[in-house]
N, C-alpha and C positions, 0 to 999 in steps of 0.2 A: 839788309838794308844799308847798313855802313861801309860794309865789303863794298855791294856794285856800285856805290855813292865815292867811296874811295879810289876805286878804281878806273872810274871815268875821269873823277877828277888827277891822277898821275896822268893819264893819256891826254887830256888837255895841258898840263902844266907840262910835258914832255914835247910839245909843241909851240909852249911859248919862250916868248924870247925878247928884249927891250930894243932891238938893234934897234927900231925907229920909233919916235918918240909918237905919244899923243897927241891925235889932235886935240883942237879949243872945245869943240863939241864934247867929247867923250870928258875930257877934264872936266867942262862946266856940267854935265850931268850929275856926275861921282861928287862935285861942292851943293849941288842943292840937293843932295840927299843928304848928305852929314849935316849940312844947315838945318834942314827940316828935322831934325832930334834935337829931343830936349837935353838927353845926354847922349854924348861921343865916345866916353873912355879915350878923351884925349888924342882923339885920329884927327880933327881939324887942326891941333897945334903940331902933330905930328906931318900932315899932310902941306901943313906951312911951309914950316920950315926946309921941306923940299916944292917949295909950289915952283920954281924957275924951272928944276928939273921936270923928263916927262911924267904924266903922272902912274906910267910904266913901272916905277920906282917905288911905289906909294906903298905904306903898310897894306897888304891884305887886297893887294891887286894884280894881276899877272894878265900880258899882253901879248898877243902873237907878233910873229914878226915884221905885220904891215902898222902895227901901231895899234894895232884895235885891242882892248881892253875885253877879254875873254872870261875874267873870273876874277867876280868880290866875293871874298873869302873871309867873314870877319863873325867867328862864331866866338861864345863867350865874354866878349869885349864889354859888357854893362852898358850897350846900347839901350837908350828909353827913347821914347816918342814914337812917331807913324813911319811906317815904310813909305818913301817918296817916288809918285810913277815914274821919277825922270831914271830910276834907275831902268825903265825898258823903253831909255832912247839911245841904251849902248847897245849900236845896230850889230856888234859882235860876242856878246856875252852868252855865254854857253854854260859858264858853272856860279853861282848864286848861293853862299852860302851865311844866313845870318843864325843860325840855331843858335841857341842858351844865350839868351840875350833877353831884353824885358820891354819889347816891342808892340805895340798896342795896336788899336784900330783894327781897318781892313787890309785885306792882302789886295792890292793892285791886282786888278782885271790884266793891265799891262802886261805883268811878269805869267799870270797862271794862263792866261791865250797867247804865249810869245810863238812864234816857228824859229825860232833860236834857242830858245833857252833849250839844255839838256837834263841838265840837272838843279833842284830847286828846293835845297833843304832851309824851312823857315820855322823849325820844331822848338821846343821848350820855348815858348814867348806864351806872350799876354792877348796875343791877335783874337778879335772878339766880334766885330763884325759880322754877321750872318751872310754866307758866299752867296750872291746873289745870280740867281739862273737867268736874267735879264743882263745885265752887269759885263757877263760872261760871257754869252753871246753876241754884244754889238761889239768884242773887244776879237772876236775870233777872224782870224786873216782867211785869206780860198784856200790858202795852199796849206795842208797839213801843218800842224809845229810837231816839232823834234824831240819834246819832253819825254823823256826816259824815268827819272825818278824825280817822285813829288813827295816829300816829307814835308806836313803840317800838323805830324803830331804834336802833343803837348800843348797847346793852347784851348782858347774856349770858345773854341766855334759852338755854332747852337743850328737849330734849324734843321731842316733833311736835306740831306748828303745831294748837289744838284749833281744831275749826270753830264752836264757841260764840262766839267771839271776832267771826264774819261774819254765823252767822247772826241770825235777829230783829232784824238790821239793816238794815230795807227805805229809809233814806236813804243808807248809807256811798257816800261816792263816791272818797275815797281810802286806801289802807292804805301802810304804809312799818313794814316786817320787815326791815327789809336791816340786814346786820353783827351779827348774832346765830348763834348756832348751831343751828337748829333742825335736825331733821332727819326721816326716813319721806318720803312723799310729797309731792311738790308741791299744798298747796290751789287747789282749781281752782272751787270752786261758788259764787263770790261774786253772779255774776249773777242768781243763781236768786231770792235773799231783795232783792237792791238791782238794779232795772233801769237804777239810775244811776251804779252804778260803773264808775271812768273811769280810776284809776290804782292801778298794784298793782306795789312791789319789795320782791323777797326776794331780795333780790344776797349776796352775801358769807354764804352760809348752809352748811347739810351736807345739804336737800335731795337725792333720789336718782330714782330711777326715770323714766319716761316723761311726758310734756307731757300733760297731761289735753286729748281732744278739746273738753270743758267751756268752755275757752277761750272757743270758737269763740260761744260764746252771750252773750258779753258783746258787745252791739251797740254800746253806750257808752263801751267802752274804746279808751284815745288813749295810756298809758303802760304799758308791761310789761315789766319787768326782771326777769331770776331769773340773772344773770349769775353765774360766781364760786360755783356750786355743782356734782353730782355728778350732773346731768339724764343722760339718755341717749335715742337712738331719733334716730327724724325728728321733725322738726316735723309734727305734727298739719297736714291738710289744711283742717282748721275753723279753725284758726288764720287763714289767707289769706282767708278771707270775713270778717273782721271789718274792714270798708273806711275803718271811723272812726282807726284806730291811727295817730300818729304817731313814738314812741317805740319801736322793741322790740330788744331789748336780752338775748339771751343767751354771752354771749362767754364763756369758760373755764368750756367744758362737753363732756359727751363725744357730742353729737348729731350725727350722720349725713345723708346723704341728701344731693337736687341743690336746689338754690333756683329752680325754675321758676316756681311758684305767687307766687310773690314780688312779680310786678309786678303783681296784682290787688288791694296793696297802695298805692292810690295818694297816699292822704294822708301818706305816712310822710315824714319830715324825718330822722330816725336811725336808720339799723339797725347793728348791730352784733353779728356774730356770728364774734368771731373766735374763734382758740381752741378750737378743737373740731375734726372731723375731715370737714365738709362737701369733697364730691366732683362731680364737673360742672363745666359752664362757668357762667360769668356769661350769665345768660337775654339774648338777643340782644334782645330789647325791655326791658332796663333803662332806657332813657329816657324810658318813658313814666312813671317816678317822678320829677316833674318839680319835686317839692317838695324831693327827696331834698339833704340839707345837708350829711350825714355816713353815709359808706361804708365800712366793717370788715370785712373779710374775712381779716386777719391769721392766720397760721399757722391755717390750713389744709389742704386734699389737693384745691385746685383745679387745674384745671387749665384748655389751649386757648390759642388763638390771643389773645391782648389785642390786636391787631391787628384785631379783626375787632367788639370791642366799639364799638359808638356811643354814646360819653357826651357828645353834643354839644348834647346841648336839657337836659343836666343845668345848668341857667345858675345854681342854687342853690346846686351843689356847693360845700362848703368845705375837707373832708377826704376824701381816698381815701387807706385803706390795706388795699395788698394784698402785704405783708410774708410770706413764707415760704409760698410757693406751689409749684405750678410748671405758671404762665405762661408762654407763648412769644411766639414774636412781637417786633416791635419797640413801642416806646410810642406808642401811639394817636395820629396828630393830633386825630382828634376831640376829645382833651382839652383842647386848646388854644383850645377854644371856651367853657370851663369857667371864664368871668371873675374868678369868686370864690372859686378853688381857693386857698387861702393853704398846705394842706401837701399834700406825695406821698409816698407813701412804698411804694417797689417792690423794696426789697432782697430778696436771696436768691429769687431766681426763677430762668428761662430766657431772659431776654430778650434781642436783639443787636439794633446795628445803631448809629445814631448818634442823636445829641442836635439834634433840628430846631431852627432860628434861630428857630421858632413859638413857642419856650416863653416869649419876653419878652412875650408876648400874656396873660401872667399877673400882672398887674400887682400882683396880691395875695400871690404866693406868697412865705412867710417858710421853711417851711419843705421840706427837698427830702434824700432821702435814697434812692439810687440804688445803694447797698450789693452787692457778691458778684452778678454778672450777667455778662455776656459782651458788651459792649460795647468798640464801635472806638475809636479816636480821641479820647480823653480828653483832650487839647492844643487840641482843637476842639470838646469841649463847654464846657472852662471859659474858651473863648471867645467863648463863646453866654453863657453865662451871666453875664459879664460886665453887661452890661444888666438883669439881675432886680436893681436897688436896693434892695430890699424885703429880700433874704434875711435872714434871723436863722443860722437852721441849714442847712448846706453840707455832707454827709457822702455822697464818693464811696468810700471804703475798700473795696477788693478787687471794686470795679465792672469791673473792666476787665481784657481776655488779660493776659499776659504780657508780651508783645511789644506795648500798649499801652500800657507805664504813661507818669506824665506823667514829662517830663524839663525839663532847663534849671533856670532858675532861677525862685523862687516868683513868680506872675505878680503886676503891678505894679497891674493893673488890679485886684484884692481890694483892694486901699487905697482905692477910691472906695466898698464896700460900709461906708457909715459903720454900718449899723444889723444887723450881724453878731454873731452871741453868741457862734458855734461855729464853726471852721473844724481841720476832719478831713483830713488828707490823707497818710494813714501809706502806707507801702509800693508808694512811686514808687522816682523817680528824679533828685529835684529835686536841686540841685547851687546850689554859690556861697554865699557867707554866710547868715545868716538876714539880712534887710531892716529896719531900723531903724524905717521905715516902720509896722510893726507896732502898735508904739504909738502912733499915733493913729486905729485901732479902737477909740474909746472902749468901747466895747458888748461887745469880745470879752472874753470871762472863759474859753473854753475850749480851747487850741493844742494839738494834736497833730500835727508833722510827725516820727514817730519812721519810722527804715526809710525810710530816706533815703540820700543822698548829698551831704549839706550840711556845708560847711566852715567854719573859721577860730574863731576867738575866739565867746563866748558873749556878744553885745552886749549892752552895759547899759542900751541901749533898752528890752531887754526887763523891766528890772525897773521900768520907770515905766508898765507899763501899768495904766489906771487902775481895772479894775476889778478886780485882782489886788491894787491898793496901799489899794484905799478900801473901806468899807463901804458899799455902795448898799442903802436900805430903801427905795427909790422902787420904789413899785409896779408901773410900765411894766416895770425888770429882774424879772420872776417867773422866768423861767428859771434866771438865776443864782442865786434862793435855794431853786430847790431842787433844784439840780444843782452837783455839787461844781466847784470852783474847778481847773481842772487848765494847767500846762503840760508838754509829755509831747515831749520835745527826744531822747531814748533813739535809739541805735541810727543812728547819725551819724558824721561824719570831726571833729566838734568838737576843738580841741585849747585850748593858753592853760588861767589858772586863772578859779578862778568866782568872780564878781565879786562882791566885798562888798557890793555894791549891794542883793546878794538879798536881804539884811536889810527891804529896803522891800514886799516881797509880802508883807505882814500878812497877808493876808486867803486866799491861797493853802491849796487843800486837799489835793493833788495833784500831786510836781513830781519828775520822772522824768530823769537826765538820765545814767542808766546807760551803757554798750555804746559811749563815749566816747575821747577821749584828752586829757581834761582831765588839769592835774597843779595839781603846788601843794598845798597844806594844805586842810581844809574850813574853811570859814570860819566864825570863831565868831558871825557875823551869823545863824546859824543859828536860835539862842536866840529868833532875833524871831519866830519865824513860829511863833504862839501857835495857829494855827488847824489846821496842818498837820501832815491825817490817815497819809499817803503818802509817804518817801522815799527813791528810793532813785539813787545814787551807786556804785550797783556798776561793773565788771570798766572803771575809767579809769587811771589811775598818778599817783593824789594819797597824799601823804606825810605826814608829820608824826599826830601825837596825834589823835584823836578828840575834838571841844571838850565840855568839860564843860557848856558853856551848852546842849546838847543834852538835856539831863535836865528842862529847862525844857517842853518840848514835850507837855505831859500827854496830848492826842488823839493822838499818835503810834502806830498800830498795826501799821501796816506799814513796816520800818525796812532794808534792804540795802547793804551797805559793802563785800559781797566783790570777792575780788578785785582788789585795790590793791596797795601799800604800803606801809601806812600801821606803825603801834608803838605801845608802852605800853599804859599799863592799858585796859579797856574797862570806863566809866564804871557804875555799882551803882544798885541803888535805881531809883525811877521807874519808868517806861516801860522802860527797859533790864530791866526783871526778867522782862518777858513774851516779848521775843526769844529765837530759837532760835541753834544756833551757826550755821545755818548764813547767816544775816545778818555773818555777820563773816570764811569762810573766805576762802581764800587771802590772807592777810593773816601768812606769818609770824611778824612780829615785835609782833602783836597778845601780850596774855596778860589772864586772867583767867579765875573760877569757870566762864564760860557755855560755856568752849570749851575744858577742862579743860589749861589750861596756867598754873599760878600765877603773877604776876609773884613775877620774884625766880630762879626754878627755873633751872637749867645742863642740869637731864636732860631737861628734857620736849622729846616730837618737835615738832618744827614742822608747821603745818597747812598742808597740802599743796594747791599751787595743782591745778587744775583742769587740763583736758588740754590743751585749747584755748579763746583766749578765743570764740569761737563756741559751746562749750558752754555755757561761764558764762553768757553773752546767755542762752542758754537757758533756763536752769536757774532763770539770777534770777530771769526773765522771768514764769516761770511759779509760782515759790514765791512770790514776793513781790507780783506786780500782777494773777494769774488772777482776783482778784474785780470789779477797776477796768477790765483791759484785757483780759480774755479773751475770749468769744467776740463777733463783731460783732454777733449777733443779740441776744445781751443789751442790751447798746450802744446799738442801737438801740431796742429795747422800751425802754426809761428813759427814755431824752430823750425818745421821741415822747410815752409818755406823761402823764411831769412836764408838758412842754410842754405838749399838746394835750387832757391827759384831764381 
């Protein structure tokens, strides 16, 4: 969509030119449209100050060389108020560009029925207006219009999708509907008026009912997204003769049926159909999609042997997720043929057996999540894996029997993984200090070893890790900005107090160090960690006051203390006013409004510890971190798709 939109618009702009000035017409159109806004982003004082010149000159306008004003181009400028129709009395305007702007109302009938305009991006606004199929039609000229691409994504249309909007548009070759609310049927008959339309999304909509067969007659379509809406059925079998598709894309939707027809699908690079309730196996000639770069089959009702798939002439592969299945089988060698695989992701399946020494054959793979499976010898894959250098993300959680998990101590060889973001590995068996070592994972910003067997003191390595301590806006870190900052130490033999040092994870969003046997005072270094959304400090035997510098922590939403021994008031105001009591029980000698024991009082009961600390683990566990640490399947939908989407 940006490509063909970019590139119409060079081959316009490569044809204009200011030699001859505007006329008074085209001028006074371009003033009563910035008039008509409540805000400009400063183009009326800007447009001023050259008003003598022509308005050829003007910020965010380009003119062919009879004078005619061919392209308003004025995307992200904090335009507010209504689009004004005078902008389609410029009888030569051909590219119209107002996206990322905070533009309200209806879209002018003017601009969407022009036989001039070509291109007509009006995306990320506030346009709300319901497009009216009357509207649209007294506004349509005899003679075909020219419109090529129409972007209105991002805004909040409402209403069902009118077809005046496609038809007597025998050039459109892209549409973009996505992130609106539209809703009734899927539009299906764009081919009928344009034999040149090629890309078409209505992702993120309220769309309902069945795939129009209709599809199937766009010979020229290469992109189709209707993702993220309320489809239902099979996939239309006309859909699979459309041999030009490289894009298609229905994922979180309720459609059915096997994927056989699939591989008559040969130029496709994406497909993506997770999300839905698709049944069968993966068609045993899947390799003959040989372009295929990205494979979705996530939560769905697949099933079969993955043992018996050949993804070995997939050499283009770069994602396969087949996340919430159930697959059997052990994991494919054939994948290991798959050079360019950089993520996998096979959690919550059937799968057993072991981790072949073949996966370092993956020189690309960053990311790898092997989640809730039934796999051997976990001691012996993360000694396979040792060798994938590349890793970013590492999440084996609940991969493995029982009588599997890893043990010893944290392997020494993760220290050579320098380019690491994430590393998961709750509910082993690992044993011995945390390793100091840790911190020189420059890259890792995410530590989960909660549900563990790991001892001694809370080393203060650990608060010099740097991506916890610093603010990285280096764009290579994208993971970390948009996945919170966690370390998750919970549910361990830790004992000793917690090291002042913690004051240095500025940047920490996330930090769990409950189900402990730390002691000591909280530290009033607390105060620092301005970012952190997450904390909790439940069921350890640390004492003393609650620090006031705690009220400093405005993003604080989830907050856990129970459980201790700590006393005195529990601090007012702030963030403390949104807590419940049960962040503070077992706690005695606490007092205060939120846990109805006033400081000061001789009568009131004490609040009663808990039965066992096992239930408190539990209880915190689940009140306080069910959003952050609850189910692994969540977990993993997030990262993969911050990461990869």
């Amino acid at each position: 969509m940006a490509f063909t939109g970019f590139a119409i618009t060079v081959l316009l702009l490569s044809l204009a030119s200011d030699a001859r000035p505007c006329s008074d017409h085209e001028k006074s159109s371009l003033l009563r449209f910035i008039t008509g806004l409540s805000l400009d982003g400063g183009l009326a004082m800007s447009w001023r100050r050259n008003g003598t010149a022509s308005c050829c000159s003007w910020e965010g306008i380009a003119c062919d060389g009879d004078g005619a004003v061919i392209e308003v181009s004025l995307p992200g400028r904090g335009l507010q108020g209504s689009i004004s129709p005078a902008l389609g009395d410029l009888t030569g305007l051909r590219c119209l560009n107002l996206s990322h702007n905070s533009l309200s109302g209806g879209l002018p009938s003017e601009l969407l029925a022009s036989n001039i305009i070509v291109v007509l991006d009006v995306s990320f606004n506030q346009l709300s207006r319901v497009l009216q199929q009357e509207d649209l039609s007294s506004s349509v000229p005899d003679h075909r219009p020219s419109l090529q691409v129409l972007n209105i994504s991002s805004n909040l249309f409402t209403g069902e999708f009118p077809s005046i909007v496609w038809e007597n548009k025998s050039n459109l070759v892209v549409l973009n509907a996505s992130n609106n609310s539209f809703q009734g049927w899927m539009p299906s008959s764009f081919c009928i008026s344009s034999p040149f339309f090629a890309e078409l999304d209505l992702s993120y909509n309220q769309f309902s009912g069945s795939i129009s067969p209709g599809l199937g007659n766009c010979s020229a379509l290469v992109v189709l997204k209707a993702g993220h809406n309320q489809l239902s059925g099979a996939l239309p079998d006309e859909l699979f003769n459309v041999s030009s598709l490289e894009h298609l894309a229905f994922p979180n939707n309720y459609l059915y049926g096997a994927l056989d027809s699939v591989i008559n699908l040969r130029n496709l690079a994406i497909l993506d159909l997770g999300g839905n309730m698709l049944n069968g196996k993966i068609p045993d000639s899947i390799g003959k999609l040989k372009r295929l770069e990205e494979f979705h089959l996530d939560n769905n009702d697949m099933s079969g042997e993955l043992t018996k798939v050949n993804f070995s002439t997939l050499i283009n592969l770069k994602k396969l997720d087949l996340l919430c299945n159930n697959f059997t089988g052990t994991i494919p060698e054939s994948l290991y043929f798959c050079s360019n695989l950089n993520a996998l992701r096979l959690s919550f399946n059937n799968l057993h057996g072991q981790l072949s020494p073949r996966i370092v054959n993956l020189k690309s793979l960053t990311f790898l999540s092997l989640g809730y499976n039934n796999f051997t010898n976990i001691t012996n894959a993360l000694h396979v894996l040792k060798d994938c250098k590349n890793l970013i993300v590492l999440s084996v959680r609940g991969s493995y029997k029982a009588s599997c998990s890893l043990s010893g101590k944290i392997p020494l060889w993760l220290s050579k993984l320098k380019k690491l973001e994430m590393l998961v590995l709750p509910n082993n068996k690992l044993t011995g200090p945390i390793p100091a070592w840790i911190k020189s994972l420059k890259s890792l910003f995410y530590l989960d070893i909660s549900y563990n067997n790991l001892a001694g003191e809370i080393p203060t390595s650990l608060m010099e890790m740097p991506m916890l301590t610093t603010n990285h806006l280096d764009p290579r870190y994208r993971t970390a900005s948009a996945f919170p900052k966690v370390l998750n130490l919970a549910n361990n033999n830790l004992t000793g107090v917690i090291p002042r040092e913690i004051g240095q994870l500025k940047w920490i969003d996330i930090l769990d160090l409950s189900s402990n046997s730390s002691s000591g005072e909280i530290p009033q270094q607390f105060g620092s960690l301005i970012n952190l959304q997450v904390l909790d400090l439940s069921n350890n035997h640390l004492t003393g006051a609650i620090p006031s510098d705690l009220n400093k922590l405005h993003l604080l939403s989830a907050f856990n203390i129970s459980n201790n021994d700590l006393e005195g008031p529990i601090p007012t105001g702030g963030q403390f006013s949104t807590f419940t009591k049960s962040s503070f029980g077992g706690n005695p000698k606490l007092c205060g409004i939120i846990i109805d024991r006033p400081c000061g009082s001789t009568g009131a009961h004490p609040v009663p510890m808990l039965s066992t600390k096992q239930t408190g683990r539990r209880v915190a566990f689940a009140i306080a971190f069910g959003t952050f640490f609850g189910l692994g399947v969540l977990y993993d939908q997030i990262v993969f798709s911050r990461y990869f989407g």
